[in-house]
C-alpha positions as CSV (number, residue, x, y, z in Angstrom):
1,X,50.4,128.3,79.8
2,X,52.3,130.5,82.0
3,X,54.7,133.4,80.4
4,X,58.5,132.4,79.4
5,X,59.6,135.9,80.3
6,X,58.2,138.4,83.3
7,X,56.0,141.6,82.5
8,X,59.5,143.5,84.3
9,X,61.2,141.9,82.1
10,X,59.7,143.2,79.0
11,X,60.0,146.7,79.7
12,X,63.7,146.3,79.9
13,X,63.8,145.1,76.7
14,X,61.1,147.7,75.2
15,X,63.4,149.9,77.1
16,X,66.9,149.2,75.4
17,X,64.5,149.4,71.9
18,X,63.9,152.9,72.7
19,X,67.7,154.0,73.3
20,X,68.4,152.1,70.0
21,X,65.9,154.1,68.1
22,X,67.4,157.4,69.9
23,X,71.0,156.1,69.0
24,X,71.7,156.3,72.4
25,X,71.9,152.3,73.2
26,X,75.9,151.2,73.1
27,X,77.3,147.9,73.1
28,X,79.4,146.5,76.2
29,X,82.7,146.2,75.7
30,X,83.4,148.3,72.7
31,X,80.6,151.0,73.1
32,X,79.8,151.4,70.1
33,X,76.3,152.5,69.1
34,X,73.9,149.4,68.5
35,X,71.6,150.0,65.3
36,X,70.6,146.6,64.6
37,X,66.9,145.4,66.1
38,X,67.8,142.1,67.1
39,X,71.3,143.4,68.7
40,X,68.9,145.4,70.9
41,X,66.4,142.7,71.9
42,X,69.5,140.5,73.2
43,X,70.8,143.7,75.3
44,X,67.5,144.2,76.7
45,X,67.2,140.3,77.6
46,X,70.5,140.3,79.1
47,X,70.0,143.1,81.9
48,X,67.1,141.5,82.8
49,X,69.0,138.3,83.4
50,X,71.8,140.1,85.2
51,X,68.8,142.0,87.5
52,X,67.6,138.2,88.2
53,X,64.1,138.9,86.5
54,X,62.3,135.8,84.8
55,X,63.9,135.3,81.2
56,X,64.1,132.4,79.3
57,X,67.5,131.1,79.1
58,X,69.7,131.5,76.2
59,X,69.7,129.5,72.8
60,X,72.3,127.2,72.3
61,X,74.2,126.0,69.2
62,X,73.4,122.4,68.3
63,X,76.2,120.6,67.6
């Protein structure tokens, strides 16, 4: 079964963990400092999307 997200696209993500363990990683519009795990994991995601990289798309609510 092939991968859901790119090798590239990983490092970008382990990336954005890195800064967050620094306290170094902000968040966009306010830019404040990003301590949560999971907060870091969906910044990581979404500059991979925005550099076109393979990513699964996002989650939707179910309504």
């Amino acid at each position: 079964m092939a991968r859901k997200t790119s090798k590239s696209a990983s490092k970008d993500v382990k990336r954005a963990m890195h800064k967050r363990k620094e306290g170094t990683l902000k968040s966009g519009r306010s830019g404040k400092t990003v301590k949560s795990r999971k907060q870091a994991i969906a910044i990581g995601l979404s500059e991979a999307r925005q550099k076109g990289k393979k990513v699964a798309p996002k989650k939707r609510s179910k309504k």
